[in-house]
C-alpha positions as CSV (number, residue, x, y, z in Angstrom):
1,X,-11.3,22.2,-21.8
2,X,-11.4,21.5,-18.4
3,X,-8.3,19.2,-17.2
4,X,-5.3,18.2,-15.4
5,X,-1.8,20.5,-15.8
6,X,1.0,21.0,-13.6
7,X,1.5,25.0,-12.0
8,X,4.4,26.0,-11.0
9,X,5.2,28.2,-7.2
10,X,7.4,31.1,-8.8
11,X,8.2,31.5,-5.0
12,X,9.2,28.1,-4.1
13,X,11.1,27.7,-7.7
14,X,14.8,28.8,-7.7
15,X,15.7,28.6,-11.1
16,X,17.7,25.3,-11.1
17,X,16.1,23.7,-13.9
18,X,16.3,20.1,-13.2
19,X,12.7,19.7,-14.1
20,X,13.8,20.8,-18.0
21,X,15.4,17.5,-19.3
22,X,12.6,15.9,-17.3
23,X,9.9,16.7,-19.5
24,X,10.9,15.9,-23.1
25,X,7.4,17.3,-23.9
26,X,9.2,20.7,-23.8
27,X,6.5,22.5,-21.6
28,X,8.9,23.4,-19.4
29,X,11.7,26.6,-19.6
30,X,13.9,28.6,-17.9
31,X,12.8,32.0,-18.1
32,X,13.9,35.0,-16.0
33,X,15.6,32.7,-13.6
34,X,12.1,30.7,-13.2
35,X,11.1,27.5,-14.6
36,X,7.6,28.4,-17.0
37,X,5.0,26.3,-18.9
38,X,5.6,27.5,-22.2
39,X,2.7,25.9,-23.6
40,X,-0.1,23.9,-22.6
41,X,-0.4,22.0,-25.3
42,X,2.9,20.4,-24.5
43,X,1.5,19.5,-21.2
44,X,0.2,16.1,-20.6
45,X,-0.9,16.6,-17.3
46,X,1.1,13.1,-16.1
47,X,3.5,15.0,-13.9
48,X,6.9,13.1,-14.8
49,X,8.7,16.5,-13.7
50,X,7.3,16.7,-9.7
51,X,9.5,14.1,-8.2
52,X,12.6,16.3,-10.0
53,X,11.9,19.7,-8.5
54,X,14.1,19.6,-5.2
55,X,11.7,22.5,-3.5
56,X,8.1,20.7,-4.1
57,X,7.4,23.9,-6.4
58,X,5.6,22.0,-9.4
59,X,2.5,20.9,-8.7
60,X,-0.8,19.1,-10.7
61,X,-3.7,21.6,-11.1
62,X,-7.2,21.7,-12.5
63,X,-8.0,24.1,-15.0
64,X,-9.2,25.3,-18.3
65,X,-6.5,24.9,-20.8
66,X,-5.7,24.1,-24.2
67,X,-6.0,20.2,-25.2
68,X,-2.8,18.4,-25.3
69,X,-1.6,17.8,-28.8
70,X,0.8,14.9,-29.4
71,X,1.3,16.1,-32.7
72,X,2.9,19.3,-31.6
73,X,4.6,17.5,-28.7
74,X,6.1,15.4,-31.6
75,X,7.6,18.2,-33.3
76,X,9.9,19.2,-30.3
77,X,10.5,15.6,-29.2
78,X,12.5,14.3,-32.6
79,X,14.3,17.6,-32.8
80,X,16.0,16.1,-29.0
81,X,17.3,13.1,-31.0
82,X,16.5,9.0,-30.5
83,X,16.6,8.9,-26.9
84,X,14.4,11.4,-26.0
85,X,11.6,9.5,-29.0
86,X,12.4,6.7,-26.7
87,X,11.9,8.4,-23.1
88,X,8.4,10.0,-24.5
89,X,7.2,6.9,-25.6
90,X,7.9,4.6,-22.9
91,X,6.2,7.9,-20.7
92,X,2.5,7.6,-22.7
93,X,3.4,3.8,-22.3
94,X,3.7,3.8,-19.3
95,X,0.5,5.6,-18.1
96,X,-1.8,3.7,-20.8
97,X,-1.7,6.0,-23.3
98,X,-2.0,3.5,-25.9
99,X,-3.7,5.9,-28.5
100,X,-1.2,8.8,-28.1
101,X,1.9,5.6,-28.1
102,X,-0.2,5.3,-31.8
103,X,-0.5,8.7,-32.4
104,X,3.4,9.4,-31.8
105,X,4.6,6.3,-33.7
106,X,2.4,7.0,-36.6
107,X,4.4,10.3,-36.5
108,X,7.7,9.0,-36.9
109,X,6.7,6.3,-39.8
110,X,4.9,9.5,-41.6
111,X,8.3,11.5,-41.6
112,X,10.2,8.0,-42.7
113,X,11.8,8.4,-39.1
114,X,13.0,5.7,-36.9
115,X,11.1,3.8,-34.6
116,X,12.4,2.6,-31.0
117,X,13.0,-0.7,-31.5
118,X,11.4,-1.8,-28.0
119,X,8.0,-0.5,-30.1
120,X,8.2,-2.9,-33.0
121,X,6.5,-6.8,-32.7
122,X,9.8,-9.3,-32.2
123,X,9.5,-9.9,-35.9
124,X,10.2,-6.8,-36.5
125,X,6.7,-6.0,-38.3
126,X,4.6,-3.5,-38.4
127,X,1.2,-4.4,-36.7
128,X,-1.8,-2.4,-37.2
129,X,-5.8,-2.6,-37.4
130,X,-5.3,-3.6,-41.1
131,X,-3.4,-6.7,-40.4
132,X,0.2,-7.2,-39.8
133,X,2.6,-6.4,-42.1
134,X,6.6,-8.5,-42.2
135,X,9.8,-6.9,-42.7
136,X,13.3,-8.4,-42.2
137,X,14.2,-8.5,-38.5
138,X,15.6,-5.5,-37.4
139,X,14.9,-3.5,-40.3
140,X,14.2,0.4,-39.4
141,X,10.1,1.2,-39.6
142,X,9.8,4.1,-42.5
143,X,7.1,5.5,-44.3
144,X,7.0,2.8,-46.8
145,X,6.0,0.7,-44.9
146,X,2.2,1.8,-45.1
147,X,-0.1,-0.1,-46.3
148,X,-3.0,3.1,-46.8
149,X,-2.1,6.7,-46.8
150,X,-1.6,7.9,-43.6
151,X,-2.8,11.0,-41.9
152,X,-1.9,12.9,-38.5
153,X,-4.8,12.9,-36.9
154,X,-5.3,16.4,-35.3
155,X,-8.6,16.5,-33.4
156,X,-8.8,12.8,-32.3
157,X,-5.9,11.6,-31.1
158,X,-7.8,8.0,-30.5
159,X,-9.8,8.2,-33.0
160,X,-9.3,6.2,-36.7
161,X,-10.7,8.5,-39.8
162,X,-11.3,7.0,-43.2
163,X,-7.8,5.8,-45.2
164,X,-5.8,6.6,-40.8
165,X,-3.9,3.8,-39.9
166,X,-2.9,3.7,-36.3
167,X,-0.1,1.7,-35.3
168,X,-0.1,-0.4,-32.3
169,X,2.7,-0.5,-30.4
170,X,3.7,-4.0,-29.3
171,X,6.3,-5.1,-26.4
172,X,7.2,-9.0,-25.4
173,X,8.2,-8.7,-22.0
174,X,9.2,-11.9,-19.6
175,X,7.9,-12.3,-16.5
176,X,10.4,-14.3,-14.7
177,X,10.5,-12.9,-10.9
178,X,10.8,-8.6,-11.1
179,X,9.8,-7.9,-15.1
180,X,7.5,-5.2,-16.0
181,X,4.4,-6.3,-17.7
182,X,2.8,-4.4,-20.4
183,X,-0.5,-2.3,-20.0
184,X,-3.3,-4.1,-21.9
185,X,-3.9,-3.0,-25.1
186,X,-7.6,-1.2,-25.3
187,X,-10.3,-0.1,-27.9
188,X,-9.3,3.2,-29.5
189,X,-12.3,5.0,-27.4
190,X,-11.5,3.5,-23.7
191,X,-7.9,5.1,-23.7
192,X,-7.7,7.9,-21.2
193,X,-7.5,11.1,-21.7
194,X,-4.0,12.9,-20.3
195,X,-5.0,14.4,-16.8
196,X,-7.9,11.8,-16.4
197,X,-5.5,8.6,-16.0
198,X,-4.7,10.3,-12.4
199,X,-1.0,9.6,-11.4
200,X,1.8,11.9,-12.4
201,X,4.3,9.3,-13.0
202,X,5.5,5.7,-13.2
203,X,3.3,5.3,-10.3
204,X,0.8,4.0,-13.0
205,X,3.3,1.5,-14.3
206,X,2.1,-1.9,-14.1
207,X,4.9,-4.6,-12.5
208,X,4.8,-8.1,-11.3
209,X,7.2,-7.9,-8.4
210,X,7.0,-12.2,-8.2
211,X,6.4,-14.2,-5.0
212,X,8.5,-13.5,-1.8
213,X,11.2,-15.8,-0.8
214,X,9.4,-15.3,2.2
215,X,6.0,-16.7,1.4
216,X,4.6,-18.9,3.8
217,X,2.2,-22.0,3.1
218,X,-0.9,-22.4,3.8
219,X,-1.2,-23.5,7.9
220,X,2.2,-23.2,8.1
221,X,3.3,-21.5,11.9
222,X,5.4,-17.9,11.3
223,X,6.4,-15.9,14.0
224,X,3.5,-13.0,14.2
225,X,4.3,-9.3,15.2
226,X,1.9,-7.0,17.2
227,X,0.6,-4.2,15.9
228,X,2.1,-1.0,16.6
229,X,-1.2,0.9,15.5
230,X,-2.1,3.1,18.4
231,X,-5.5,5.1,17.3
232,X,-8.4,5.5,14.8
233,X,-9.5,6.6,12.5
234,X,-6.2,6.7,10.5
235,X,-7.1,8.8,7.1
236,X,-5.9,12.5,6.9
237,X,-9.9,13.3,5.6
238,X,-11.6,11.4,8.9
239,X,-9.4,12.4,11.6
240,X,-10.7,15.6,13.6
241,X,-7.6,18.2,14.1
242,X,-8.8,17.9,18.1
243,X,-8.3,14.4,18.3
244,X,-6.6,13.7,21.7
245,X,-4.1,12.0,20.6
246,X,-2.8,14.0,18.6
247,X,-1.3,16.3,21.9
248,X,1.8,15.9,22.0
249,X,2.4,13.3,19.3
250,X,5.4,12.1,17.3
251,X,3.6,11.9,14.2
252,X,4.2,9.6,11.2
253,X,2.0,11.2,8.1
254,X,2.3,7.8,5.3
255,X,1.3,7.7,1.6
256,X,-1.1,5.1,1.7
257,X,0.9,3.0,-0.5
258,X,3.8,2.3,1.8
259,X,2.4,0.1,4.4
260,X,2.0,-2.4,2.3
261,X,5.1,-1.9,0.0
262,X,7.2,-1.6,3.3
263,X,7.4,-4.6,5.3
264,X,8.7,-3.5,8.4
265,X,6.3,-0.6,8.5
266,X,5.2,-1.3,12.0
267,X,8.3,-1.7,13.7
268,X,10.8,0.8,12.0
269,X,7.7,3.5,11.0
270,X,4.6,2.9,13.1
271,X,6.6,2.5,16.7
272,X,5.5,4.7,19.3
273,X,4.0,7.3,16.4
274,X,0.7,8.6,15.9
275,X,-0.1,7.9,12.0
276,X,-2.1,9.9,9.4
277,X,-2.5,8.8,6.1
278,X,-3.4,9.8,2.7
279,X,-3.1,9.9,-1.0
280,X,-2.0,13.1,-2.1
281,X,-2.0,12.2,-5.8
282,X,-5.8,11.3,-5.4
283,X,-7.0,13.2,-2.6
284,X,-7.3,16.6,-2.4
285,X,-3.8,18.1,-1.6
286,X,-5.4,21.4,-1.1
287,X,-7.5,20.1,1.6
288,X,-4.7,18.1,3.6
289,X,-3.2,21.0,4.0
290,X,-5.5,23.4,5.7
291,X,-6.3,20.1,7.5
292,X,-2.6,19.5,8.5
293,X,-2.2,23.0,9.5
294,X,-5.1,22.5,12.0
295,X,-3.4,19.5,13.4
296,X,-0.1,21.8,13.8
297,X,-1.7,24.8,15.1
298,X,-3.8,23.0,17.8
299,X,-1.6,20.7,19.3
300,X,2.3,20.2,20.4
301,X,3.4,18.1,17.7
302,X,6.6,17.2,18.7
303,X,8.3,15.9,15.3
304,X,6.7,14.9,12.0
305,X,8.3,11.8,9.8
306,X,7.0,11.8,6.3
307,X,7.4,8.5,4.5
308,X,6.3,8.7,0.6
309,X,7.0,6.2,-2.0
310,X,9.6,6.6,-4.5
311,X,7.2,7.3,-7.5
312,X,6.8,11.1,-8.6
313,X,3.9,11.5,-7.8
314,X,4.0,10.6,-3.9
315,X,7.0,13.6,-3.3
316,X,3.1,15.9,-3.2
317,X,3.0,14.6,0.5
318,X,6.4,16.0,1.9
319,X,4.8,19.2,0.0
320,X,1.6,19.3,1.5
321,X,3.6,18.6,5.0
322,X,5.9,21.6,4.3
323,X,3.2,23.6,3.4
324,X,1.4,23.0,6.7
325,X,4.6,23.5,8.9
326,X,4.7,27.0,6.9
327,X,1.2,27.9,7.5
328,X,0.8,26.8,11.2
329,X,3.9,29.6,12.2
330,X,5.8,26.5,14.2
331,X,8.9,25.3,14.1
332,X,8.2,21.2,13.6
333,X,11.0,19.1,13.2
334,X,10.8,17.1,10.0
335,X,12.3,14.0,8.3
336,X,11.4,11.9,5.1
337,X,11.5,8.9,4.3
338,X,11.3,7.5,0.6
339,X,10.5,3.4,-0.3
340,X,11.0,2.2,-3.3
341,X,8.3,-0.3,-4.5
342,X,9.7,-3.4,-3.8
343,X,9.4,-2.4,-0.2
344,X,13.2,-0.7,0.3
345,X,14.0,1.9,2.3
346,X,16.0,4.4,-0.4
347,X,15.9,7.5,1.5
């Protein structure tokens, strides 16, 4: 099937591994001094490994490869012990991957192995399509406690077969101020597919960050700021590598994300820079590059600041940037810049 995986730069990649513990799919290995995909069927396509590779040498690809099979995944994951069924779970969780969060739990109850507790309702029962079904609080989920005979599903991860019970996995989480807030729960057939959902990481994640201290009401007078925006178009895809402006610039090439996370964007990033922005999680990375090697080879850039959010998936930019420094054959000074998403500067 035709879908999302990561590839890995043999070039780029030195060996150091850091991208291993990262995915506790187990795609990933050290082999020959290289880090490999062993298997695509361990590879959910999310990308949870980019943001860990220190020389931008795993990337997200579309090809033709194998379908990802939780079941299998399952197999290496409880051999890692409890933390690591915790860390995969909360990863499908996190990207709305309800059905596989099923899929995986179901797993564990069929083998009369432990569930995370974060993944039980507060009473501590069991809640499926066929009802809801008590245990004392605290008790360990087990394969006794099924209420039909269970089965694991190969084919249809989503899907719910004759006698299949899928367990829904169920989270209370507060929302006092910074608290994540739980991904809906959906219909067995609207889950996504890995390497359809799009973003690589916790990027997907869905947080209420609150209300700023800072909020102003309605008519009430603030002190306004200029805008340091100093051409247009802005995107990567609509400005033209000959664009005048571009001679001769200090440029500032932005996630698209940050202006608004950052809130001094204008004054600490924007100031006295030319800006290009882009997506490089849903853009085509390929494309910004040849673009942004255009841009280098055609006019005196003078420095390039690269300012990425702190999600994995956003590192693709200072890639793409590096990439296009490389191909160009100049010498560009280069700095990044990393926010996290409550608008701080980390990096």
């Amino acid at each position: 099937m035709l879908r999302q995986i990561i590839t890995i730069d043999e070039e780029k990649c030195d060996g150091c591994g850091q991208c291993v513990p990262n995915c506790p799919e187990g795609a990933l290995q050290i082999i020959d001094g290289k880090a490999r995909l062993v298997n695509d069927l361990f590879c959910d396509g999310l990308g949870a490994c980019i943001g860990h590779c220190p020389l931008g040498a795993i990337t997200i690809e579309e090809r033709e490869a194998e379908e990802y099979d939780e079941n299998m995944v399952m197999e290496n994951i409880v051999k890692q012990g409890d933390s690591v069924v915790k860390a995969h779970l909360e990863h499908l969780r996190d990207h709305g991957l309800t059905g596989y969060v099923r899929e995986a739990i179901n797993y564990l109850i069929e083998r009369d192995l432990d569930v995370p507790e974060e993944f039980r309702s507060p009473n501590g029962a069991i809640k499926s399509k066929h009802g809801e079904h008590s245990r004392p609080e605290g008790a360990m989920l087990t394969a006794h406690d099924r209420s039909a005979s269970a089965h694991s599903g190969h084919g249809n991860p989503h899907g719910t077969g004759a006698g299949m019970r899928h367990v829904d996995a169920v989270i209370e989480v507060g929302r006092s101020g910074n608290e994540e807030v739980n991904a809906p729960q959906h219909d067995s057939d609207s889950i996504s597919q890995p390497g359809v959902t799009g973003c690589g990481c916790p990027g997907s994640r869905v947080i209420d960050l609150g209300e700023s201290d800072a909020i102003h009401p309605s008519g009430a007078e603030y002190e306004r700021r200029p805008s340091r925006l100093r051409q247009w178009p802005v995107q990567i895809m609509l400005v033209p590598p000959f664009a005048p402006y571009l001679q001769g610039a200090d440029l500032l090439i932005a996630a698209d994300c940050v202006p608004f996370a950052f809130p001094d964007f204008h004054e600490e990033l924007l100031n006295g820079k030319i800006v290009l922005v882009g997506c490089p999680k849903l853009d085509d990375a390929g494309y910004y590059t040849e673009k942004l090697t255009q841009v280098f080879k055609q006019n005196d850039i003078k420095s390039v600041t690269v300012a990425h959010m702190e999600v994995p998936c956003c590192f693709g930019m200072l890639k793409v940037v590096r990439d296009a420094i490389t191909s160009s054959g100049k010498e560009i000074p280069l700095q990044e810049i990393n926010i996290s998403i409550r608008g701080e500067r980390i990096g």
